[in-house]
N, CA and C of each residue as an Amber inpcrd file, in Angstrom:
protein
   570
   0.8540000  -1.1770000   0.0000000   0.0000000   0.0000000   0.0000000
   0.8950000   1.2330000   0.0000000   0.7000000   2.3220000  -1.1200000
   1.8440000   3.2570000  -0.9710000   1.1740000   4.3310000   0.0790000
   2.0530000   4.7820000   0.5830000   2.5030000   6.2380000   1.4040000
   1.1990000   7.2370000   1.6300000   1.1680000   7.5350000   0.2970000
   0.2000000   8.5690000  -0.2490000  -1.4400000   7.7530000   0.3620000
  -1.4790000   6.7180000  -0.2590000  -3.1660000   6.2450000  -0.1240000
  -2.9870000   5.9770000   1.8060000  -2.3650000   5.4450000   2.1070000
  -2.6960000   5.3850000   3.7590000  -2.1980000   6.6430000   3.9650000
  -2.1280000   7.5990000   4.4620000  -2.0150000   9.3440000   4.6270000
  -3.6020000   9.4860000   4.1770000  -3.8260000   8.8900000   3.0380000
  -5.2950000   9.3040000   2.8900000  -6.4840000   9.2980000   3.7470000
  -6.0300000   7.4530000   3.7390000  -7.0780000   6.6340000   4.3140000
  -7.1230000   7.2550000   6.2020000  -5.9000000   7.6750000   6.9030000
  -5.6990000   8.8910000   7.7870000  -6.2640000   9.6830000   7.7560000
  -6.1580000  10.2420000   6.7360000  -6.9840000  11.5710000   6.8130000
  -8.5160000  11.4920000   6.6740000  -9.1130000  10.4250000   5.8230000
 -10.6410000  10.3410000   5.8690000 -10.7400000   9.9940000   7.3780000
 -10.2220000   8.6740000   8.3660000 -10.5830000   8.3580000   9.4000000
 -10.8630000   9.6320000  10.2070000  -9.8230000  10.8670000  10.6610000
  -9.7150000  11.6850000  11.1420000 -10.8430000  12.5020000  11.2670000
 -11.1420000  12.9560000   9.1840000 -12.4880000  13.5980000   9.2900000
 -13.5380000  12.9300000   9.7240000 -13.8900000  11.6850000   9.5370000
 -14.6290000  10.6860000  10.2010000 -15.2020000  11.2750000  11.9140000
 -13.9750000  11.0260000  12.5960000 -14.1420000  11.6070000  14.3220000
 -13.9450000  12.4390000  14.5370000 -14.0910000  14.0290000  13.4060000
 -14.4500000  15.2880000  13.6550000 -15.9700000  15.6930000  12.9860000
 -16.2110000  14.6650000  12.7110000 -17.8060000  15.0780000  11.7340000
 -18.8320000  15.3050000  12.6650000 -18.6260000  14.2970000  13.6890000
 -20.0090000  14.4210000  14.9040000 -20.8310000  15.4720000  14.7890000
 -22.0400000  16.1740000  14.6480000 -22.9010000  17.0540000  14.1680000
 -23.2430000  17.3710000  15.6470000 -23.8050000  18.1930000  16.0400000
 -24.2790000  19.0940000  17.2430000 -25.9950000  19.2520000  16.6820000
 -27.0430000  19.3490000  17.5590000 -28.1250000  18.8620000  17.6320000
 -28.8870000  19.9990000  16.3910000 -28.2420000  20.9890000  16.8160000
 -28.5850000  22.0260000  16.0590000 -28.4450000  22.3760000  14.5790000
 -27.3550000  21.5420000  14.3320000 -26.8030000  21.4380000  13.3590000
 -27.4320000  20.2630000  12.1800000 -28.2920000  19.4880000  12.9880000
 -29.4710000  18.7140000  12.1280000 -30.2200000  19.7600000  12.0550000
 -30.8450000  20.6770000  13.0420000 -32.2220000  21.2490000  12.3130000
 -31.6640000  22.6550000  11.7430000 -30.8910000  23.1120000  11.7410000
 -30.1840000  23.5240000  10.3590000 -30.0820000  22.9570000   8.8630000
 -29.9220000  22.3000000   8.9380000 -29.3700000  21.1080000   7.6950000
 -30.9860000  20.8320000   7.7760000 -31.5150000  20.3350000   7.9420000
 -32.9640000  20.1770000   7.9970000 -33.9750000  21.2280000   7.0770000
 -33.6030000  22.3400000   8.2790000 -34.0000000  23.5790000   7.2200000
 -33.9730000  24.1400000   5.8500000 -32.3730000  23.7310000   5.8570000
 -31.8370000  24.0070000   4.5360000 -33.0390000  23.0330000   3.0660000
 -32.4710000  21.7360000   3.0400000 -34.0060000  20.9060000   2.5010000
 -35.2330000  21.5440000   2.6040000 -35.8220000  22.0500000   3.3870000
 -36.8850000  22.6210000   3.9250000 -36.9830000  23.8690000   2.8680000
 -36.1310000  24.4010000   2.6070000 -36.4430000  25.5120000   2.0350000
 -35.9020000  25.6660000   0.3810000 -35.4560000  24.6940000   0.2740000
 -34.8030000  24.2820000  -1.2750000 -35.9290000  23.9250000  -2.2730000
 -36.9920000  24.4260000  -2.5120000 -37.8000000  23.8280000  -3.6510000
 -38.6710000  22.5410000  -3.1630000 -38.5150000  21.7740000  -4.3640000
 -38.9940000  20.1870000  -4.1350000 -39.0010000  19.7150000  -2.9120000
 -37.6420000  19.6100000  -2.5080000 -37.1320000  19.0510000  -1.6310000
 -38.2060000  18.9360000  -0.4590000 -38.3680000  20.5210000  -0.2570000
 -39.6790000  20.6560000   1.1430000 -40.7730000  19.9850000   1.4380000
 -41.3200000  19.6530000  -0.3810000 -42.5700000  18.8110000  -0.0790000
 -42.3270000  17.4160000   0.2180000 -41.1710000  16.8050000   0.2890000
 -41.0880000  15.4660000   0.5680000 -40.9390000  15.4090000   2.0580000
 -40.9630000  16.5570000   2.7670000 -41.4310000  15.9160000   4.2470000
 -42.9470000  15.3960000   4.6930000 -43.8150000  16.5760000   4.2960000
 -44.9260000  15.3880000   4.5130000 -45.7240000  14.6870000   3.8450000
 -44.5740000  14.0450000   2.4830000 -45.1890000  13.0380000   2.0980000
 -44.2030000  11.5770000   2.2870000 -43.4480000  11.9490000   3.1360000
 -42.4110000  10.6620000   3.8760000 -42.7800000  10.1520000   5.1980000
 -42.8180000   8.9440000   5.0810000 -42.6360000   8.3630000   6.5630000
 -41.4150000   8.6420000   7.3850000 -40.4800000   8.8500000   7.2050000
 -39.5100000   9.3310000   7.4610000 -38.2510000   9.8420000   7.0540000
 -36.8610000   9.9990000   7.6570000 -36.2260000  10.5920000   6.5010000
 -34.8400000  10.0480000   7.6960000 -33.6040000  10.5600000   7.0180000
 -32.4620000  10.1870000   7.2060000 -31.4300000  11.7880000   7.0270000
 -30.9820000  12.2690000   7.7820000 -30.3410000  13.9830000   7.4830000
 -28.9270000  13.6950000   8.0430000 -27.6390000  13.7750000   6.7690000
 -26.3750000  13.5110000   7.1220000 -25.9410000  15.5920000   7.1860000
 -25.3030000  16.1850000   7.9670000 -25.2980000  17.4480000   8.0480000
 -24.3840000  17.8470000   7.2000000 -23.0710000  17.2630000   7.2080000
 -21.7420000  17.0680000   6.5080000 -20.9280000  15.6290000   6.5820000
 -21.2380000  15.3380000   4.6980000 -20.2700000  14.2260000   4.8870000
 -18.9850000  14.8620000   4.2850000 -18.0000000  14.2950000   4.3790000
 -16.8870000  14.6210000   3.7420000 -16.3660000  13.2080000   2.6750000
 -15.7840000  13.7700000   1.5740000 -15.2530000  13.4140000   0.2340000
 -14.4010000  13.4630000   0.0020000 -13.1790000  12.2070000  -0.3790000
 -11.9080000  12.8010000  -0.9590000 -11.6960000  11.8050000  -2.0100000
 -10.1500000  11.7860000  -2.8560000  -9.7800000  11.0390000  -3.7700000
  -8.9290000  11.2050000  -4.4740000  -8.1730000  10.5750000  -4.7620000
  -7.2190000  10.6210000  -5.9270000  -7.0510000   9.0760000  -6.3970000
  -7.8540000   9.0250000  -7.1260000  -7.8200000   7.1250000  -7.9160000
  -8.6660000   6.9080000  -7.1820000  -8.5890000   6.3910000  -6.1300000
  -9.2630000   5.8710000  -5.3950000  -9.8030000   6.9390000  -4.1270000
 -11.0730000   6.9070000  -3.9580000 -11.9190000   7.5330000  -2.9250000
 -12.0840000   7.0660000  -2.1730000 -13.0200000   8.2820000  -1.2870000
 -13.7240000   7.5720000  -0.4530000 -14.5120000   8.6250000   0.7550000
 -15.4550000   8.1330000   1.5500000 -16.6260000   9.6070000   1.6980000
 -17.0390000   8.8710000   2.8480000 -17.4690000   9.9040000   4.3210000
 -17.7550000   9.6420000   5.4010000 -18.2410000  10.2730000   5.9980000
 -19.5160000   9.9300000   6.7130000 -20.5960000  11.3350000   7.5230000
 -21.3900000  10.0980000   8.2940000 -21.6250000  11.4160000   9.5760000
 -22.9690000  10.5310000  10.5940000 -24.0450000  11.3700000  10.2980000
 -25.4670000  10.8080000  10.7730000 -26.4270000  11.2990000  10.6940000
 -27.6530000  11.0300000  11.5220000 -28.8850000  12.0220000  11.4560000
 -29.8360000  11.1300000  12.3580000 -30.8820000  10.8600000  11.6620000
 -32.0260000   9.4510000  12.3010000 -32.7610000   9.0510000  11.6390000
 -33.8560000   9.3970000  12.1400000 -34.9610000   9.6440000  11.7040000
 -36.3320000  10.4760000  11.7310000 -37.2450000   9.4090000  11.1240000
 -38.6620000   9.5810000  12.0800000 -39.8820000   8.5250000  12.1120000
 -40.8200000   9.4750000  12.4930000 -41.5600000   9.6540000  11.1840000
 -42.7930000  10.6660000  11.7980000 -42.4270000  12.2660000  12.3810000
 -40.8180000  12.5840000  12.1450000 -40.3130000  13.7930000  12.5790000
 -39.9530000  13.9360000  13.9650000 -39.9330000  12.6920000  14.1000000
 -39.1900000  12.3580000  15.7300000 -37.9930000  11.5520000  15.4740000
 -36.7040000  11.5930000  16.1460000 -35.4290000  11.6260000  16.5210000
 -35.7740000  10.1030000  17.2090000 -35.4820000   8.9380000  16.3170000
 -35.2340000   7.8920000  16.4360000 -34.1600000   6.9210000  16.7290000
 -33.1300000   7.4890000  15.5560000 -31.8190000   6.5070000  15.6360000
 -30.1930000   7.4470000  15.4010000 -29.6210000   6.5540000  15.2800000
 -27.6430000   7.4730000  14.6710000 -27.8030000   6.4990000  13.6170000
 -27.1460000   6.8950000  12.2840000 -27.1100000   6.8230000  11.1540000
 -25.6030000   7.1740000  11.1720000 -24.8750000   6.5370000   9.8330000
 -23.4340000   6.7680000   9.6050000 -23.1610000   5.8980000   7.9740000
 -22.8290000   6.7960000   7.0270000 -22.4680000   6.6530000   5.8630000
 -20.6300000   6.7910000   5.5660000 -20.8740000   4.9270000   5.1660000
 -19.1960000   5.1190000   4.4430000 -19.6850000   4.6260000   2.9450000
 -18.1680000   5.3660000   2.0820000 -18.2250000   5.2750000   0.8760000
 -17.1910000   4.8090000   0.3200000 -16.8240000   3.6180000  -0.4610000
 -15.1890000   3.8040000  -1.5310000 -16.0150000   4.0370000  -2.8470000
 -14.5010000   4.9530000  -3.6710000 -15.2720000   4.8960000  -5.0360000
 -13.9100000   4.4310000  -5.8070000 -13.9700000   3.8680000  -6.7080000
 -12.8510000   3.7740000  -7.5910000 -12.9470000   4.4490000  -8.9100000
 -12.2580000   5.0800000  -9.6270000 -11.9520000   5.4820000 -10.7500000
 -11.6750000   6.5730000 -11.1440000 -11.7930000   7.5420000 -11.7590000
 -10.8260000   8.8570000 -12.0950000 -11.4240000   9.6870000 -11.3150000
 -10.8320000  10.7370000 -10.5320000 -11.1080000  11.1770000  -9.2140000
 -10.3160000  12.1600000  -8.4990000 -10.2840000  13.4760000  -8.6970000
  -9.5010000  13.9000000  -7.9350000 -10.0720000  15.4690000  -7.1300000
  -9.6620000  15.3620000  -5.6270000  -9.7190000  16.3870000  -5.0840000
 -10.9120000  16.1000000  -3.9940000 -11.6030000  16.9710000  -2.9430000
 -11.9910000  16.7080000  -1.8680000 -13.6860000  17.8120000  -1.6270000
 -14.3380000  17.1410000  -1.2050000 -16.0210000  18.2260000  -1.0440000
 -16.0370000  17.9480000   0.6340000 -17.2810000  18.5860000   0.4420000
 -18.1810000  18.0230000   1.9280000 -19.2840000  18.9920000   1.2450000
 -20.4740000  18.1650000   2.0350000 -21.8710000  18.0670000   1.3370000
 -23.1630000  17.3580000   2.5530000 -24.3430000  18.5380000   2.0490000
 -24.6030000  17.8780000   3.4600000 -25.6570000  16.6170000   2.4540000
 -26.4230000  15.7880000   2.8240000 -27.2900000  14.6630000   2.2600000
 -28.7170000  14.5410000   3.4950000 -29.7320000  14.2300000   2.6470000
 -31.0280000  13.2250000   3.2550000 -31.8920000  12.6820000   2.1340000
 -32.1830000  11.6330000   2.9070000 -32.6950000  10.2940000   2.6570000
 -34.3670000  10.0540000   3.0390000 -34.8860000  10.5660000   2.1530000
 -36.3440000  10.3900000   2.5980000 -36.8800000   8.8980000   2.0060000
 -37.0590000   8.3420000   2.9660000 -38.1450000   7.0110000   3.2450000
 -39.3330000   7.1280000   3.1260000 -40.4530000   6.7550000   1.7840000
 -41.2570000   6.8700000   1.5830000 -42.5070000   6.5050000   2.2900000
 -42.3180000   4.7070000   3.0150000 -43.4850000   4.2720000   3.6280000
 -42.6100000   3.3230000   4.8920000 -43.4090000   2.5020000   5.4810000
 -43.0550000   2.2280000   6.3690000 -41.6290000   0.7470000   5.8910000
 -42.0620000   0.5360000   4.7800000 -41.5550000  -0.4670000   4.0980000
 -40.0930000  -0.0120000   3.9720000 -39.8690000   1.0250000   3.4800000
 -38.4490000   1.6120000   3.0920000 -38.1350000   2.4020000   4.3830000
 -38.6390000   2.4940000   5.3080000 -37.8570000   2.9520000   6.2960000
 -37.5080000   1.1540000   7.3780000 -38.1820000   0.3240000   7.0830000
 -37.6920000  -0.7080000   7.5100000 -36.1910000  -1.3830000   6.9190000
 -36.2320000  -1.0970000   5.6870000 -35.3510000  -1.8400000   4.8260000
 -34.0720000  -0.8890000   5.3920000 -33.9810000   0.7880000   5.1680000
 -33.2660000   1.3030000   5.5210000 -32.4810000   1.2510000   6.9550000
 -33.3060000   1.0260000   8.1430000 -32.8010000   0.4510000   9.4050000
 -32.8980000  -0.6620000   9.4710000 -32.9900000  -1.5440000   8.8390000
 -32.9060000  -2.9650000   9.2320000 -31.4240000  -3.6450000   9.7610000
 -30.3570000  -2.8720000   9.5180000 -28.8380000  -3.3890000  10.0060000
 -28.2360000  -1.9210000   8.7630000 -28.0410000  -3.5720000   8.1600000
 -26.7070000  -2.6340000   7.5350000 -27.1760000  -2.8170000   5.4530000
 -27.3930000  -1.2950000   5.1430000 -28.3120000  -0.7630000   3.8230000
 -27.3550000   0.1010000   3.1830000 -27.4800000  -0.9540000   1.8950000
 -26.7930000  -0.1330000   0.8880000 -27.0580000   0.4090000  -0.4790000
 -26.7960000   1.3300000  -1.5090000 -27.2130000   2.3040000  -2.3220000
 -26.3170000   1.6020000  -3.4300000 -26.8940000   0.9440000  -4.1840000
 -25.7410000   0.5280000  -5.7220000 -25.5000000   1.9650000  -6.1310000
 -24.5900000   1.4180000  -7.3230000 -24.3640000   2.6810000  -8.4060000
 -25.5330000   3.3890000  -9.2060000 -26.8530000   2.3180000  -9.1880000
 -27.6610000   2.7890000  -9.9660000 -28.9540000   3.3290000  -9.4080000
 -28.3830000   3.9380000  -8.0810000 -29.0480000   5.0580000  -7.2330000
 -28.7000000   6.1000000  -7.4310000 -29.7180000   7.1320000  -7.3730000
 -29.2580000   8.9180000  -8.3480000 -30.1520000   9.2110000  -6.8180000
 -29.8190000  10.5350000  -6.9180000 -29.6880000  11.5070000  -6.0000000
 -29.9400000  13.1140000  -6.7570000 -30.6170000  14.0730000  -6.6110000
 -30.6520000  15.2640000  -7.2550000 -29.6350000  15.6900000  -5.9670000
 -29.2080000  16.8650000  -6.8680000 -28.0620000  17.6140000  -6.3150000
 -28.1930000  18.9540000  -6.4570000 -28.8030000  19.7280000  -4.8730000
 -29.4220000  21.2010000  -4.7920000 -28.1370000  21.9550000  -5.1030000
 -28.3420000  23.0110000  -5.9220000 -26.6360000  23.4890000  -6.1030000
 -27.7450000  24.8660000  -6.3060000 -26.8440000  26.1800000  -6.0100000
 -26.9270000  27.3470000  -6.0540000 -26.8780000  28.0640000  -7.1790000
 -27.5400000  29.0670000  -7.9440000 -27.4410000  29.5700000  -9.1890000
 -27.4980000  28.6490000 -10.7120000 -27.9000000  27.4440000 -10.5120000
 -27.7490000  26.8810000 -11.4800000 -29.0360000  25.6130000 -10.9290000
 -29.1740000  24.7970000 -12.7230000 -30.6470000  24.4100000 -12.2400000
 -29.9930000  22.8450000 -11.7100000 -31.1330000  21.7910000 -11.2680000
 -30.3400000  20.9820000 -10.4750000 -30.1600000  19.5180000 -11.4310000
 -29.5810000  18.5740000 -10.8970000 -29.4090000  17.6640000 -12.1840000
 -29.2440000  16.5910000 -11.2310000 -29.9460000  15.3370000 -11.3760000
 -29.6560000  13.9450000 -11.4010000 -27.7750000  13.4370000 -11.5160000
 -27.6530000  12.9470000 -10.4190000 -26.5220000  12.3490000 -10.6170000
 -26.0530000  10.8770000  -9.8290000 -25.4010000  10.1800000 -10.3070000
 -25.3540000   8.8610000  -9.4360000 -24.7250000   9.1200000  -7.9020000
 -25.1690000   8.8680000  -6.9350000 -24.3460000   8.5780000  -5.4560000
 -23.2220000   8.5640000  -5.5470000 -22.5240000   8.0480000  -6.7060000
 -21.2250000   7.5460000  -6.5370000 -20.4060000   8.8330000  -7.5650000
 -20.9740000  10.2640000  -7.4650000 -20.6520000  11.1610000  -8.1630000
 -20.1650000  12.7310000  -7.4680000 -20.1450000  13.6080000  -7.8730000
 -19.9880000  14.6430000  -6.8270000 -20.7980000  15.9710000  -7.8010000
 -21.3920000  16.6340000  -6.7100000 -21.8290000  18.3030000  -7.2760000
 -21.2620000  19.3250000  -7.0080000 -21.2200000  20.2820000  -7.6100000
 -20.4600000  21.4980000  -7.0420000 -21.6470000  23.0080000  -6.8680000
 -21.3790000  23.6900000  -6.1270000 -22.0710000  24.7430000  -6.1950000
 -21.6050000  26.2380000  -6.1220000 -22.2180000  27.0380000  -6.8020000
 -21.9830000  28.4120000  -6.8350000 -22.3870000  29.3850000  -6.0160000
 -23.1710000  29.1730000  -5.2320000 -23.5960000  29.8790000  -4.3890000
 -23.7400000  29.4900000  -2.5930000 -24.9070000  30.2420000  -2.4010000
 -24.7120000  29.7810000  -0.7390000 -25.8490000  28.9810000  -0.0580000
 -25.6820000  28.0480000   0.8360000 -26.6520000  27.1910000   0.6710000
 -28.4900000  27.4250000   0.8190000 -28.5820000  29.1460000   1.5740000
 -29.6920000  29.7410000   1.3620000 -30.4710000  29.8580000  -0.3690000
 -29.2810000  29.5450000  -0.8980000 -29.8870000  30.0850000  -2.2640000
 -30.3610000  28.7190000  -3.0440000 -30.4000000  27.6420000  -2.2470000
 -30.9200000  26.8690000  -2.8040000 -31.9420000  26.3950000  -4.1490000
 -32.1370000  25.6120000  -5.2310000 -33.3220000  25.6000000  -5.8500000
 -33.1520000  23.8470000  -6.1050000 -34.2040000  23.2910000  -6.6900000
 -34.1610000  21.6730000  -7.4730000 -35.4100000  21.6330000  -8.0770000
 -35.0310000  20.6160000  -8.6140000 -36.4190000  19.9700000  -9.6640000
 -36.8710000  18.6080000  -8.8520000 -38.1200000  18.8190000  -8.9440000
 -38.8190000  17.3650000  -8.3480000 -38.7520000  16.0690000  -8.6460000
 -37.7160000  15.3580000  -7.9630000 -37.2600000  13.5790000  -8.8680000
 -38.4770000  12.8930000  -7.9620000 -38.7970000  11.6070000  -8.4500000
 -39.8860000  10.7230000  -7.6680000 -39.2550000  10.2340000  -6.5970000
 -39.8680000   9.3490000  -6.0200000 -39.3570000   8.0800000  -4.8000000
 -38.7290000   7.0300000  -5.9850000 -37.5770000   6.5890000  -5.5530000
 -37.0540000   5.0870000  -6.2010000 -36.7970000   4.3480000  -5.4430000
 -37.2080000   2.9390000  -5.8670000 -37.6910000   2.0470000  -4.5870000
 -37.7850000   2.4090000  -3.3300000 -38.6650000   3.2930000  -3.2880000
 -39.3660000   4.1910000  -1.7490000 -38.2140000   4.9620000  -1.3790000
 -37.5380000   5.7790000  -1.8970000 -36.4480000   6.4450000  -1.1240000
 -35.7200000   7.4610000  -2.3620000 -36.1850000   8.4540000  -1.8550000
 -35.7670000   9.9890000  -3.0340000 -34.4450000  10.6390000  -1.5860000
 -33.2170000  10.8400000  -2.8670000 -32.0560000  11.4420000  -2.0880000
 -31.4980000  13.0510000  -3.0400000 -31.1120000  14.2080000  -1.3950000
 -31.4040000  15.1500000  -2.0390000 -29.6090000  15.1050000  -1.3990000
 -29.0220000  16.3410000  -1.7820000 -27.4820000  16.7160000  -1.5690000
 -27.3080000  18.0300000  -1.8780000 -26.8980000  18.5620000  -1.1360000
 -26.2810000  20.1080000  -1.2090000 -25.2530000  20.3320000  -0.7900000
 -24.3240000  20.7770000  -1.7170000 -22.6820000  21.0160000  -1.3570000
 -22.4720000  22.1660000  -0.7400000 -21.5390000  21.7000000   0.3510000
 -21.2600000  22.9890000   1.0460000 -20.0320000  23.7230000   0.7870000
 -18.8280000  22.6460000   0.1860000 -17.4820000  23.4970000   0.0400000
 -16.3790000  22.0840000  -0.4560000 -15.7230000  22.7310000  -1.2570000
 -14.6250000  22.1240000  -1.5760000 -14.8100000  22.1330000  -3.5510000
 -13.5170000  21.2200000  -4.0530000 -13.7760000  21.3210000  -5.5580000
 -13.2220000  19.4800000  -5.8640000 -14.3910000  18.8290000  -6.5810000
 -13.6120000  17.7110000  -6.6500000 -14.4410000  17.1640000  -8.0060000
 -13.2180000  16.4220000  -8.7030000 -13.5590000  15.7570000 -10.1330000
 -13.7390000  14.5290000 -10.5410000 -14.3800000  13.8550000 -10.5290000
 -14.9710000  12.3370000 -10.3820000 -15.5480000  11.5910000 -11.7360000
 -14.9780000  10.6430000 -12.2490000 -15.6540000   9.8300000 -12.9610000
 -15.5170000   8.0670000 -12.2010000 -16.2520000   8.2710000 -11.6820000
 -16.3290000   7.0380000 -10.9240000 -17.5500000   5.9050000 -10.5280000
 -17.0530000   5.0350000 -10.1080000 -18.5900000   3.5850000  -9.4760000
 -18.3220000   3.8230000  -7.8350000 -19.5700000   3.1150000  -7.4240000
 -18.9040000   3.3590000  -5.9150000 -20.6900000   3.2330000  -5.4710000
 -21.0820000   2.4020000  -4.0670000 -22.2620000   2.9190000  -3.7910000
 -22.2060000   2.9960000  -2.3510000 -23.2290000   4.1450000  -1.4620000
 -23.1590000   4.2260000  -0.1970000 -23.5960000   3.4700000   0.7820000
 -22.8810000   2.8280000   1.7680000 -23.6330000   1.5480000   2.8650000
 -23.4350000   2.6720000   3.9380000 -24.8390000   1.9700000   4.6670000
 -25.3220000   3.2770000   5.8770000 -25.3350000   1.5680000   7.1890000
 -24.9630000   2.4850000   8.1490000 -25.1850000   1.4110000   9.3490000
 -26.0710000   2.5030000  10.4470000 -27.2740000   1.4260000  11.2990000
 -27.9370000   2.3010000  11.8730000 -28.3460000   1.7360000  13.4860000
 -28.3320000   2.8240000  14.1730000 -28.5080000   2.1960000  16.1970000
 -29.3640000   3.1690000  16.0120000 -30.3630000   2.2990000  17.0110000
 -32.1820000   2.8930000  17.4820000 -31.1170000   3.9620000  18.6820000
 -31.9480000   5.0790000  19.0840000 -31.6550000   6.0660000  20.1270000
 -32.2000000   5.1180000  21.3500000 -31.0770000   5.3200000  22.4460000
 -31.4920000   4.3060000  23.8960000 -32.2490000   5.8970000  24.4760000
């Protein structure tokens, strides 16, 4: 394993156990969705939802992407949520972005907490970006944005297999042609 990729794989762990989100910092990030277009109306037409505040992204050849989050039932504070990612293929440079996961019925919020749930490549995600209109892109991709995350806008994608995913970048610049899909692991709140 050369030098460079473990320094990496360091440095994702690191951001990993600085990501921890502060309570507030979900209903921020919350808000943000909330006020982005589309996005808003899929709260009350979800059984629940999934809100990562900031994951972080990096890569060179090889990637890889890491964020916690919390899980929501009816708009009540249920579980901890935590998304890892590898991606392989042309790739370079580093984001952070916040993500949620709306669960359509009770069915897809089961499947989603049931242990351990994962997102192939041929899961898309709209991607709220600032000043510009929004576009479909695979999970295993990255968005960039021009503006600030108040300035939000998107276009309305459906539920796919019960579960519509929205993303808004908060900072960084990174170039990706890559596969890669996201596995989420999830603990009920004691």
């Amino acid at each position: 394993m050369s030098r460079n990729f473990c320094a990496f794989l360091v440095s994702l762990t690191m951001l990993g156990l600085f990501s921890f989100a502060h309570a507030d910092e979900y209903e921020s990030t919350i808000e943000v969705f909330k006020n982005a277009g589309e996005s808003g109306n899929f709260f009350a037409k979800s059984y629940g939802y999934a809100v990562f505040p900031t994951i972080g992204k990096g890569g060179i050849g090889i990637g890889g992407a890491y964020g916690t989050g919390r899980v929501y039932q009816h708009r009540n504070y249920v579980g901890d949520t935590s998304m890892a990612q590898v991606t392989l293929g042309f790739q370079l440079g580093g984001q952070a972005y916040s993500q949620i996961i709306f669960l359509q019925d009770k069915r897809a919020f089961d499947e989603f907490t049931g242990g351990n749930f994962e997102f192939g490549a041929e899961a898309s995600a709209v991607a709220i970006t600032a000043g510009a209109s929004a576009h479909a892109t695979t999970t295993g991709s990255s968005a960039g944005a021009s503006g600030g995350k108040n300035d939000a806008t998107t276009r309305a994608p459906g539920f796919y297999k019960g579960m519509a995913i929205f993303t808004v970048a908060k900072g960084g610049l990174m170039y990706e042609a890559s596969i890669g899909g996201q596995k989420f692991s999830y603990k009920p709140k004691r």
